[in-house]
ZAMARGU-4260 file (C-alpha; in steps of 0.2 Angstrom, whole numbers, plus 5000, padded with zeros to 4 digits):
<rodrens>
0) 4977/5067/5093 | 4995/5060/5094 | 5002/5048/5080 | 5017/5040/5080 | 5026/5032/5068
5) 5038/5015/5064 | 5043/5007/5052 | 5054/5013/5042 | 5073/5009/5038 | 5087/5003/5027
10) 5081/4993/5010 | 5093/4990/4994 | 5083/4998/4977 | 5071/4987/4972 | 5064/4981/4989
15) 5049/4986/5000 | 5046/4992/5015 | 5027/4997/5026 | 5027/5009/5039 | 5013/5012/5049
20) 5007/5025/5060 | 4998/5024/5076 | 4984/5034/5080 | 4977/5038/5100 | 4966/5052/5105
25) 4950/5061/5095 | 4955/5048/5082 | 4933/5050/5077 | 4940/5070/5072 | 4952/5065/5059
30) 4945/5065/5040 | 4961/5062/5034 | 4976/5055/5036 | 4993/5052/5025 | 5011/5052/5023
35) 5024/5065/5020 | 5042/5066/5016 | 5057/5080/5018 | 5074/5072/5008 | 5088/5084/5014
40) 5088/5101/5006 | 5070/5098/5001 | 5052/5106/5007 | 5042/5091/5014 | 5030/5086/4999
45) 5012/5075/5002 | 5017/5055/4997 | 5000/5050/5001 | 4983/5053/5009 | 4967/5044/5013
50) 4949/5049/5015 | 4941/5045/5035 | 4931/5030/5027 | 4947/5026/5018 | 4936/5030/4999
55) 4947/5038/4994 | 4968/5040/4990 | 4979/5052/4983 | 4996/5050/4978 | 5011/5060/4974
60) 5015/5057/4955 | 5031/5050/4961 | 5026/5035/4968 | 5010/5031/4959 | 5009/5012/4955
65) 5024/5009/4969 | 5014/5017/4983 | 4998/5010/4992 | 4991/5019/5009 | 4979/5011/5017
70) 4972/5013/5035 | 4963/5000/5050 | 4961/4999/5067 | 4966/5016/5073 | 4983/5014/5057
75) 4987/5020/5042 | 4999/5010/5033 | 5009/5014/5016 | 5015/4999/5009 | 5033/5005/4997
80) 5036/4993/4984 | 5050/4994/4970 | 5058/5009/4981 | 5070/5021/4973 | 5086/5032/4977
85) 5076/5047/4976 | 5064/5040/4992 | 5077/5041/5004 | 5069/5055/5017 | 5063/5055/5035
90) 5043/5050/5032 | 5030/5059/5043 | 5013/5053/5047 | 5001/5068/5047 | 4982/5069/5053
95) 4967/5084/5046 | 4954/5085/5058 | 4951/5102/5069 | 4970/5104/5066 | 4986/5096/5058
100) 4992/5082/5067 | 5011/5076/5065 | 5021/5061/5070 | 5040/5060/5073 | 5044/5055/5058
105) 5052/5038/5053 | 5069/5038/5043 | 5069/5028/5026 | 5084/5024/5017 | 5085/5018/4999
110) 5104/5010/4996 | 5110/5003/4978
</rodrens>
């Protein structure tokens, strides 16, 4: 499985931004896909996740009611809405199936 990322980029507080992550490979092996973040000086926490079938979500406290994941065609997307300060960080797109898939990461910026 390979997953890239893109997407991200500079937004003033307040405004939105939807990356999206690409899957190829044993795509039919992941049962979940999602989002993570690592702001500088931080451990990478779990923004978001999604079930296979896309039943189910998860969200990080932090951006309950801000964040939506969702996922089609071989994508998972996370829409960002009312973005804050605090959401800069570099956002990596992850994959559970036999393993733990990772993407490059895409850079988001929050500026006030």
């Amino acid at each position: 499985v390979q997953l890239q990322a893109s997407g991200g980029g500079l937004v003033q507080a307040g405004g939105s931004l939807r990356p999206s992550c690409a899957a190829t490979g044993s795509i039919f092996s992941l049962y979940a896909m999602g989002w993570y973040r690592q702001a500088p000086g931080k451990q990478r926490e779990l923004v978001a996740s999604i079930t296979g079938a896309g039943t189910r979500t998860n969200y990080a406290d932090s951006v309950k009611g801000r964040f939506t994941i969702s996922r089609g065609n071989a994508r998972v997307y996370l829409q960002m809405n009312s973005l804050k300060l605090e959401d800069t960080a570099v956002y990596y797109c992850w994959g559970a199936g036999t393993g733990n898939y990772w993407g490059q990461g895409t850079q988001v910026t929050v500026s006030s």
